[in-house]
C-alpha positions in Angstrom: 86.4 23.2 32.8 85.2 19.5 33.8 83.6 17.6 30.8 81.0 16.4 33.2 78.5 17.4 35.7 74.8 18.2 36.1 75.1 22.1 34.7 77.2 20.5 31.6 74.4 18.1 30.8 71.8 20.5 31.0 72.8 23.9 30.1 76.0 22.6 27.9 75.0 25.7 25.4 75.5 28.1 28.0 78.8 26.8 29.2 80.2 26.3 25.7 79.4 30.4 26.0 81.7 31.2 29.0 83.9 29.1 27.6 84.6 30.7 24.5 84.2 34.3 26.1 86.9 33.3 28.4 88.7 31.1 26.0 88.2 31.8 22.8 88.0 29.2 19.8 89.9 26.4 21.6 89.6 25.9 25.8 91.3 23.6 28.5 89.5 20.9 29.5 89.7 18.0 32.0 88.4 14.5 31.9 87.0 12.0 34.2 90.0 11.5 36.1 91.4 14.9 36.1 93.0 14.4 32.3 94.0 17.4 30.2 92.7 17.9 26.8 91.5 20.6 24.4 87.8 21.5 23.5 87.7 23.0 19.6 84.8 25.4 19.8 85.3 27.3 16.9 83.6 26.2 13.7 86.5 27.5 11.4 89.0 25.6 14.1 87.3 22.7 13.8 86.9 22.5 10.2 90.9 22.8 10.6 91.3 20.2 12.8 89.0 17.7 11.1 90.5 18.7 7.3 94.0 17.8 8.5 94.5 14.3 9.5 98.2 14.4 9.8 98.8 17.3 11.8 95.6 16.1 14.3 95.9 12.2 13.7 93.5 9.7 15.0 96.1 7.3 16.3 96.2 7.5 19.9 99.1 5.7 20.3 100.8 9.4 20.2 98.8 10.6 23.2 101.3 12.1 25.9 99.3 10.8 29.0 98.8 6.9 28.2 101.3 7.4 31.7 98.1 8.6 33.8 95.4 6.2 32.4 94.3 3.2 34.9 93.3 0.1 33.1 89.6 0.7 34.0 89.5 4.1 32.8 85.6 4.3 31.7 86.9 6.5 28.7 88.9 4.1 27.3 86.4 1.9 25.1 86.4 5.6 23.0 90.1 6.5 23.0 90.8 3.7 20.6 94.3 2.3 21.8 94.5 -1.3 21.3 91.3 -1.0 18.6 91.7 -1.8 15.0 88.3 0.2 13.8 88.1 2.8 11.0 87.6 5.1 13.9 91.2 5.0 14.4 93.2 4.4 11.3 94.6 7.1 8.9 95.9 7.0 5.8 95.4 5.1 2.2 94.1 2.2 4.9 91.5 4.5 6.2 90.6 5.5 2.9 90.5 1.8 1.6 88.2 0.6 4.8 85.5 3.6 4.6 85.1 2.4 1.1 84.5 -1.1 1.8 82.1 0.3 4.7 80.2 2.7 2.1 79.6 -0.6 -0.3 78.6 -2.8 2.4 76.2 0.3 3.4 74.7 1.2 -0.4 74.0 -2.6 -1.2 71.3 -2.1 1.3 67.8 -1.2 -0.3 66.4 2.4 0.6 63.0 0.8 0.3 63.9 -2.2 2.5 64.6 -0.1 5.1 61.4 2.5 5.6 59.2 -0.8 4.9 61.5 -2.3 8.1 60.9 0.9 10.0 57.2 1.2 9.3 56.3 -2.0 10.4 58.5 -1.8 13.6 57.3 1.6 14.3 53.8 0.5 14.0 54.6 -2.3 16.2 55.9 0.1 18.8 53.2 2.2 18.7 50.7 -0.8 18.7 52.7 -1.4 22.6 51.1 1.9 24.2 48.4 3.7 21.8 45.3 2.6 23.8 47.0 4.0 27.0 46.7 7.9 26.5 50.2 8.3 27.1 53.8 7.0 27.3 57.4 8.0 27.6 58.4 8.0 23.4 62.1 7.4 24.9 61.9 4.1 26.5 59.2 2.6 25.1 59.6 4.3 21.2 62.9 6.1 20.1 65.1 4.0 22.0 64.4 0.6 21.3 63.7 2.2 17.1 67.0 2.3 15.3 68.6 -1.2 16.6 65.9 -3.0 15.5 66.1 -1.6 12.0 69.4 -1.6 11.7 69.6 -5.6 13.4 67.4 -6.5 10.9 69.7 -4.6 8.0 72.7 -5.5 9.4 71.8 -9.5 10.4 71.6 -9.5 14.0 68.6 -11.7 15.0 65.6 -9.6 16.4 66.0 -10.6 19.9 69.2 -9.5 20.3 67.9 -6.1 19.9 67.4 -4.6 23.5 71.1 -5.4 24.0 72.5 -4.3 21.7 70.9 -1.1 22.2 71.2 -1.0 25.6 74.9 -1.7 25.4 75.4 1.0 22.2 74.2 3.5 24.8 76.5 2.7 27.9 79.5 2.6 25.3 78.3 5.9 24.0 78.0 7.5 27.3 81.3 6.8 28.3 80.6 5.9 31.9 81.6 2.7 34.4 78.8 0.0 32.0 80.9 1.4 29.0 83.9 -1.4 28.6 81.4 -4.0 30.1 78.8 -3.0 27.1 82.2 -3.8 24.6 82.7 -6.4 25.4 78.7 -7.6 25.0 78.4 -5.8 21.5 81.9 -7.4 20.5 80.4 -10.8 21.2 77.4 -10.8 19.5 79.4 -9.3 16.9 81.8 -12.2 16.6 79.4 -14.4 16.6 77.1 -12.8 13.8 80.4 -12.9 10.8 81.0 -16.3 12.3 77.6 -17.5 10.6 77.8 -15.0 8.0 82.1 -16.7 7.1 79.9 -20.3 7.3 77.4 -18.8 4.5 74.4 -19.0 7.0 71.8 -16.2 6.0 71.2 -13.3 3.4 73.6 -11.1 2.0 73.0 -8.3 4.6 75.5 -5.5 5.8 77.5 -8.6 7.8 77.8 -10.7 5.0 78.8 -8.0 2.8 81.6 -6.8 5.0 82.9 -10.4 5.6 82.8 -11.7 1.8 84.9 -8.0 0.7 87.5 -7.8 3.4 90.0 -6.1 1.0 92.6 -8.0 2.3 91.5 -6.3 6.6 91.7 -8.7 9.0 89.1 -10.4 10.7 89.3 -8.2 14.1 88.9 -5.5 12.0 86.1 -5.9 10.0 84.3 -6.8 13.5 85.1 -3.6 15.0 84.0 -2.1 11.7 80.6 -3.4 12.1 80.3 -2.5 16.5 81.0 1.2 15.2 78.6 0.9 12.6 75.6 -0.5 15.6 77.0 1.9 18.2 76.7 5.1 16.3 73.6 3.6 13.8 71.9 3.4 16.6 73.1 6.1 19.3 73.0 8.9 17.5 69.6 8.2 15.5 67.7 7.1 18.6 68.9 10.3 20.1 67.9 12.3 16.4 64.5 11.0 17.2 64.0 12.3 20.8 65.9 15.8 20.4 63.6 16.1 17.1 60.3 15.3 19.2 61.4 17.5 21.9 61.8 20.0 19.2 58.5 20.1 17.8 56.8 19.8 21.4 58.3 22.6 22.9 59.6 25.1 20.6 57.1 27.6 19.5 58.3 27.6 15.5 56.9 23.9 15.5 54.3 23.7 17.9 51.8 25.1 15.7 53.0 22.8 12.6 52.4 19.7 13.6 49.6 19.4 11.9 51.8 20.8 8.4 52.6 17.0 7.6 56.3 16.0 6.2 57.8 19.3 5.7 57.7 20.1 9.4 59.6 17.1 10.6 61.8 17.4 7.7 62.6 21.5 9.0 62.6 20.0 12.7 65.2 17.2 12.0 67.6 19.7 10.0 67.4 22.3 13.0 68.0 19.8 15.7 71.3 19.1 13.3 72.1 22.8 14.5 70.8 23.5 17.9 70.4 19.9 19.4 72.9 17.6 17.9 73.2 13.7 19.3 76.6 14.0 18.2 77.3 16.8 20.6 81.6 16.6 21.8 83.9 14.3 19.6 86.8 12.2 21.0 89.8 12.6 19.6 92.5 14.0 17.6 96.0 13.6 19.2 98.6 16.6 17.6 101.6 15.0 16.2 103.8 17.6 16.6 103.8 21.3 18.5 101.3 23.6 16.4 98.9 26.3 17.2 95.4 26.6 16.8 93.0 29.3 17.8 95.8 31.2 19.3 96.5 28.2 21.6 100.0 26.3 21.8 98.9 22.8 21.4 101.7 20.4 22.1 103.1 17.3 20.5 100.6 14.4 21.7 98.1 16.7 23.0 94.2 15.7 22.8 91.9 17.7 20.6 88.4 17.2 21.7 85.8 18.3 18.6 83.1 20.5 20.3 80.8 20.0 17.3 78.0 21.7 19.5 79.5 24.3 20.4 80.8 25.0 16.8 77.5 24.9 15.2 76.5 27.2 17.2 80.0 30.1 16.8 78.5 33.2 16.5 81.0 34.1 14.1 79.1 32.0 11.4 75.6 31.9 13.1 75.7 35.4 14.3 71.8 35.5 14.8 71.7 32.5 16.7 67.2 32.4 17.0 66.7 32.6 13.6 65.9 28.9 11.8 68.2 27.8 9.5 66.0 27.0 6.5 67.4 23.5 5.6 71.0 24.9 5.8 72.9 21.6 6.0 76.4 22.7 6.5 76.2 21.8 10.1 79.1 19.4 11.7 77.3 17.1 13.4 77.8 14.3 10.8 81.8 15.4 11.5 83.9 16.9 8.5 86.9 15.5 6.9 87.9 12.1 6.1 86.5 10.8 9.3 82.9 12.1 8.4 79.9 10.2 9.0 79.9 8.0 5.5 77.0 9.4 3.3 75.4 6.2 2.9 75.4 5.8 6.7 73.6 9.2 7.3 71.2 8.5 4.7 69.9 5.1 6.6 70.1 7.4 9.7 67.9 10.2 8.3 65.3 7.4 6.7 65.3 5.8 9.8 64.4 8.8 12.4 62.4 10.0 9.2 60.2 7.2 9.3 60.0 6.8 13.3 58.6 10.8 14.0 56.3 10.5 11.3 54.4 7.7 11.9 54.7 8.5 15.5 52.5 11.8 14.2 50.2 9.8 11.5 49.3 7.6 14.0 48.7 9.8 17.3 47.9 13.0 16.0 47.2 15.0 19.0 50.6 13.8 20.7 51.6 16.2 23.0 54.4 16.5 25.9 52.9 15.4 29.8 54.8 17.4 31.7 56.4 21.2 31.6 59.1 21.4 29.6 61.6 22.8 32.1 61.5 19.3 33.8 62.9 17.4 31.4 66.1 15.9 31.7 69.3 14.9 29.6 71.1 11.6 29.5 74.3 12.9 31.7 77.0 12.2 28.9 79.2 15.1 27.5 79.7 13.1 24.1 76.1 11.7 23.1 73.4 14.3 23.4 70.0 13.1 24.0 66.7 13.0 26.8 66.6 10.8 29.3 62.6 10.4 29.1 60.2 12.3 27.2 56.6 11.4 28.3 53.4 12.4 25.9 49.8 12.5 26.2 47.1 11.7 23.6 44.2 10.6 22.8 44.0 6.2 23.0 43.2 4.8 19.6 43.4 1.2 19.0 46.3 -0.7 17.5 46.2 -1.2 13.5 45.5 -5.2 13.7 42.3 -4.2 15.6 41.3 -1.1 12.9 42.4 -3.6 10.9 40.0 -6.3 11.9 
């Protein structure tokens, strides 16, 4: 089964069900390029996978078909050779580097940040509320999470769009993905280079660059461009998938008008049946094993199908029925390479604040157009809409209630 294509990126759920019917737990899988790997399906199998990192290492270096990748392979900014980030190291190091990440990450004030996103979203919203509708993607979820995060992290606000618009490409994994590297690694460099010089506040940059632990200064950069890329990524996407959710599906619908609780149910259950994070690349086997009945072999790539395994019958057997703030999904990942908690709590606070000022401010917010024409950003790692336009009734912006 390709990893690609237009039935993947629209009706992935259904694939991932012929998969496993024809499969089982684990499948073959080919990347762009015709590359073999391994798609983990199974929640249980993936919970193995992602609990043992020295039987599925993250150090590609071991990957038995470096031999068949071009230079310009547009997978390569996300196989990790050559790439000092926390992404790809294992061990006591690893262990050391999230920890330093998780500081840098808690310094930040909870209460800085939703006053950061209220104001921007308010902002946002100010752009398009007098015009009775708008696409919430472009205009809303998708330029959301940088700027919050630019601001929290020490990027100057103008350098928002790009770095948003290069997260994205990166994410996607498609020809703009190793151009978009190089742009974030740039603005990167040159944000610890003022932060080394002790120009600014003692944001998430400064934080990182004043308690190395003794990492170099290439890694602590790649550090922070993982923190932007899936910061922003995944939460702009946590956003749309969420508003999709309560536009369209009948269990929300009606409760848009129930206040906090609904987005808070709406958020968790996209977590389950919608996740950003939707395929994870990689794990590389470090020696000849078995998993899910399959013979995996020494340097093989394991591909963490974290959609498909929230959704294993064998734990969700009634697949329809809400999960009621369950929180055991994978999407955050599992294992020592999980999603740090500090980093999912600014990610939750973020798309928090974003849908429900979105909801304060334009109560009547409803989706434009039928639901069976909207569309899906075509990558088979990063889940999320392409557009998602609304209709509502124009109010004016809050400086004119204001005045």
């Amino acid at each position: 089964m390709p990893l690609s294509g237009p039935r993947f990126y629209n009706e992935p759920n259904l694939l991932y069900q012929e998969m496993r019917r024809e499969h089982g737990a684990v499948a073959p899988i080919v990347l762009e390029g015709g590359i073999p790997a391994w798609l983990v399906l199974g929640y249980r199998e993936l919970h193995q996978v992602a609990a043992d990192p020295v039987l599925f290492t993250r150090d590609s270096e071991i990957w038995n078909q470096w031999d068949r990748i071009p230079e310009d392979w547009p997978l390569a900014p996300l196989i990790g050779r050559g790439q000092p980030s926390i992404l790809y190291t294992t061990g006591e190091r690893h262990r050391l580097r999230a920890a330093m990440i998780s500081d840098a990450l808690e310094s930040v004030d909870p209460f800085e940040i939703r006053q950061h996103a209220e104001r921007l979203a308010d902002e946002l919203i100010d752009d398009f509320c007098a015009e009775g509708g708008a696409d919430v993607i472009a205009r809303y979820a998708m330029p959301f999470p940088v700027r919050v995060l630019a601001k929290i992290y020490g990027f100057p606000d103008e350098q928002g769009p790009g770095l948003a618009a290069a997260a994205i490409d990166l994410s996607d994994g498609g020809d703009l993905a190793q151009a978009a590297q190089a742009h974030l690694a740039g603005a990167t460099a040159a944000l610890m280079a003022e932060r080394r010089a002790g120009d600014g506040p003692r944001d998430v940059a400064a934080q990182l660059v004043g308690n190395t632990l003794g990492f170099t200064e290439e890694e602590v950069l790649h550090d922070l461009i993982v923190l932007v890329i899936a910061g922003h990524t995944l939460t702009a996407d946590w956003i749309g998938n969420s508003l999709r959710l309560m536009f369209t599906d009948e269990r929300f619908v009606m409760s848009l008008a129930g206040g906090r609780k609904s987005v808070s149910e709406a958020m968790n259950e996209v977590l389950w049946e919608d996740t950003p994070a939707q395929n994870g690349v990689g794990r590389w086997a470090s020696r000849d094993t078995t998993l899910g009945n399959r013979r995996i072999k020494a340097g093989d790539m394991v591909c963490l199908g974290l959609a498909a395994a929230n959704k294993d019958p064998r734990i969700r057997p009634d697949g329809s029925r809400l999960t009621g703030g369950n929180n055991a999904f994978l999407s955050f990942g599992h294992g020592e390479h999980r999603c740090p908690v500090a980093a999912q709590e600014i990610a939750e606070t973020i798309a928090r604040t974003a849908i429900e000022v979105l909801l304060d401010r334009l109560p009547d917010i409803d989706l434009a157009i039928p639901v069976e024409e909207l569309t899906r950003r075509p990558s088979p790692w990063a889940r999320g809409m392409t557009t998602l336009p609304v209709r509502f009734t124009p109010t004016p912006a809050v400086s004119e209630r204001a005045g």
